[in-house]
C-alpha positions as CSV (number, residue, x, y, z in Angstrom):
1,X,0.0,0.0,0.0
2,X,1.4,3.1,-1.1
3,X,-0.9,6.5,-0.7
4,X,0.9,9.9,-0.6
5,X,4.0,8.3,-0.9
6,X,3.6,6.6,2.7
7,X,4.1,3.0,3.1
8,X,2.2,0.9,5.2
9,X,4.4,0.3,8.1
10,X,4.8,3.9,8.2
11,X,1.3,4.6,8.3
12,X,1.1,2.3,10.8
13,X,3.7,3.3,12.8
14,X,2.1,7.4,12.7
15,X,-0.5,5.1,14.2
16,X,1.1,3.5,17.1
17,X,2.9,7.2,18.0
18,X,-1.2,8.7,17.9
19,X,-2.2,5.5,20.1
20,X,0.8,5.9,22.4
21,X,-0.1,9.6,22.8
22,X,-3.9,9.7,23.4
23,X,-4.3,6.2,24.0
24,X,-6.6,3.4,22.6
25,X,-9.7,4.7,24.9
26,X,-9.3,8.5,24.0
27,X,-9.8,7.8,19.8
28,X,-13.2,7.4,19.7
29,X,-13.9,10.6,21.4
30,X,-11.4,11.9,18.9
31,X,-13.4,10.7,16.1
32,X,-16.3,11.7,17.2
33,X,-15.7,15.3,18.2
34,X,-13.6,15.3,14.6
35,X,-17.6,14.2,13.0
36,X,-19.5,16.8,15.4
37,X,-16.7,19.3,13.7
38,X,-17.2,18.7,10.3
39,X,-21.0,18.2,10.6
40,X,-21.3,21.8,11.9
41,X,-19.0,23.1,9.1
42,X,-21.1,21.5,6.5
43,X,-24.4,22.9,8.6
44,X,-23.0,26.7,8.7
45,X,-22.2,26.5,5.0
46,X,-25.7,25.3,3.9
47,X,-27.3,27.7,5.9
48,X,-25.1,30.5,4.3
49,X,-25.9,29.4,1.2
50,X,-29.8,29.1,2.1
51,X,-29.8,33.0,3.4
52,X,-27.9,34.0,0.5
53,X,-30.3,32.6,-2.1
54,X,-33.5,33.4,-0.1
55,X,-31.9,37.1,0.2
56,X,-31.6,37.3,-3.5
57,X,-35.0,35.6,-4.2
58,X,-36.9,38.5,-1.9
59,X,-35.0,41.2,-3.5
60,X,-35.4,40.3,-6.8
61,X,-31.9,40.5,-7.7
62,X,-30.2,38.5,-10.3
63,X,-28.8,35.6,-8.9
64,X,-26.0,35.0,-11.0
65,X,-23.5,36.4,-8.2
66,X,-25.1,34.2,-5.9
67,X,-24.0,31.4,-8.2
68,X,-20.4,32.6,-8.5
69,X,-20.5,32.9,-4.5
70,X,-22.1,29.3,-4.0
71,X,-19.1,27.8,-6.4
72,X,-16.7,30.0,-4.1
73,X,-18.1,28.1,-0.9
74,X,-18.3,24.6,-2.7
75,X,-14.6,25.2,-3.7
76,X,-13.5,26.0,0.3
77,X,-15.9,23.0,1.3
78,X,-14.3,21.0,-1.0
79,X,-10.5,22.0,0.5
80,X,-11.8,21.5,3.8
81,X,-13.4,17.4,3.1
82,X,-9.5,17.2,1.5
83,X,-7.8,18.0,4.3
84,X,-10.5,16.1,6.8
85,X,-10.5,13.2,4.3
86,X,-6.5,12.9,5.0
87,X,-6.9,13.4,8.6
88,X,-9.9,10.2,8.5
89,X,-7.9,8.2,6.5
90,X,-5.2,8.5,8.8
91,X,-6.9,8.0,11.5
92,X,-8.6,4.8,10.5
């Protein structure tokens, strides 16, 4: 196995050091508060996205910024699952 250029035994060797540190019980915890985290993220943007549109939709305005700003937050969403995606994958 060979994903961003780390082997297996050192991906599970990262593991051992993060088991060592917080130990076995602690992980779950981790994980979870790592889900509760991402889950709020994912509820703040939709609900920016929601007022923006139902903003636009009162006013009458063209919404054709509000696209350009809703492909601006699906880009930074996007970077964000990234980086959580590699901090899951290395957790697991």
């Amino acid at each position: 196995m060979n994903f961003l250029f780390i082997s297996g035994a050192e991906i599970f060797f990262i593991l051992f050091i993060v088991v060592m540190v917080f130990g076995a019980d602690k992980l779950p915890g981790i994980a979870k508060g790592l889900g509760k985290g991402m889950r709020q993220l994912r509820d703040a943007t939709d609900d920016i996205k929601r007022e923006i549109q139902n903003s636009a939709d009162k006013q009458g305005l063209n919404t054709d910024f509000t696209k350009d700003i809703k492909k601006e937050i699906d880009d930074v969403k996007k970077n964000v699952e990234e980086v959580t995606g590699t901090i899951k994958r290395g957790a697991k």
